[in-house]
N, C-alpha and C positions, 0 to 999 in steps of 0.2 A: 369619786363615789362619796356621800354625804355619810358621814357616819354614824347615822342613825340604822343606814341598811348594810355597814357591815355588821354592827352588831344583830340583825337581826343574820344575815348570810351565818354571821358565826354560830348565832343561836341556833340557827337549823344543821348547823352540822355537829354540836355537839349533842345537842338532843338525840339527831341518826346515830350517833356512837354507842351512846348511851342504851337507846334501844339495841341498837346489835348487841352492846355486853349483856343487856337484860336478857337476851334470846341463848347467848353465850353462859349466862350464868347457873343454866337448867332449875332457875324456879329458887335464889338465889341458896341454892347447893355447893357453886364454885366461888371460890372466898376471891381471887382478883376480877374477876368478868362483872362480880357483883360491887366491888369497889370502884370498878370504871363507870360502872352505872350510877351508884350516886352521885359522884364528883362530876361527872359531865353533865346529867341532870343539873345538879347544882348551878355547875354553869351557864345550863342553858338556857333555866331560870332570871340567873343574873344577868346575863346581856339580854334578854326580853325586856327587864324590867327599863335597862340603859335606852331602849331601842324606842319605849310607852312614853319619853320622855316627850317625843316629838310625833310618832306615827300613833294615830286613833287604835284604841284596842281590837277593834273587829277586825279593821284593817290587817294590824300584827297579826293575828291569830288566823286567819285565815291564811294568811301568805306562809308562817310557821307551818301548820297541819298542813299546809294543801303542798308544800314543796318536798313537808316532811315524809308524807305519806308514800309518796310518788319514790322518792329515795330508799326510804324504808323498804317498800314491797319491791326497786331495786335488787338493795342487798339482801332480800329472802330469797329473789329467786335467785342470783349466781352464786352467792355464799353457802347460804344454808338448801339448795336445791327444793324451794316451796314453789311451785308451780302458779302461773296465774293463767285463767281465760279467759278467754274473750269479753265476757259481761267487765270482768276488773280492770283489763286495759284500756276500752271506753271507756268506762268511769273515772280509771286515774287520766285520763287524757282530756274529759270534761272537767278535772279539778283545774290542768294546767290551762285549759282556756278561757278557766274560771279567773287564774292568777295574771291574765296575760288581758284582758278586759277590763279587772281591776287598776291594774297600771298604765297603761292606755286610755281610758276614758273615765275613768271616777276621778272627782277633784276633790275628795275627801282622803285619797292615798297622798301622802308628801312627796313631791319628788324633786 
């Protein structure tokens, strides 16, 4: 794997942590859910930035939010028991055949 898409794989999984402690930290009320939140933020910041080195930023940003999202409203619903319907599950399902088109026929994604 090219190192440019661990670091972005990494950045989407710190960033999801991050959001869970933000939803963990109740509005940052809870002093460690709210400190896993910025450091993982932080980092997942910093490996985006590692990642702009070589992939276009639209590119990053959309594979970021569209993998993140889809993970994200994941762990709402089996973690935090937030429900999704039907309109949401098509939608995050058109993110991922958004992400799945992008990597397959765009010659502007690096691969």
């Amino acid at each position: 794997m090219p190192p440019q898409y661990l670091y972005l794989m990494l950045a989407i999984i710190t960033e999801t942590i991050g959001t869970t402690a933000l939803q963990a930290s109740a509005q940052f009320t809870r002093f460690w859910p709210s400190v896993l939140c910025v450091v993982t933020y932080a980092a997942s910041f910093y490996l985006l930035a590692l990642a702009l080195k070589v992939i276009p930023v639209g590119i990053l940003y959309a594979l970021w939010s569209g993998v993140g999202i889809v993970l994200i409203a994941l762990i709402g619903f089996t973690v935090f028991g937030q429900k999704l319907d039907l309109a949401a599950v098509l939608g995050m399902g058109m993110i991922i055949a958004g992400i799945v088109v992008i990597q397959l026929f765009s010659n502007t994604a690096t691969h």
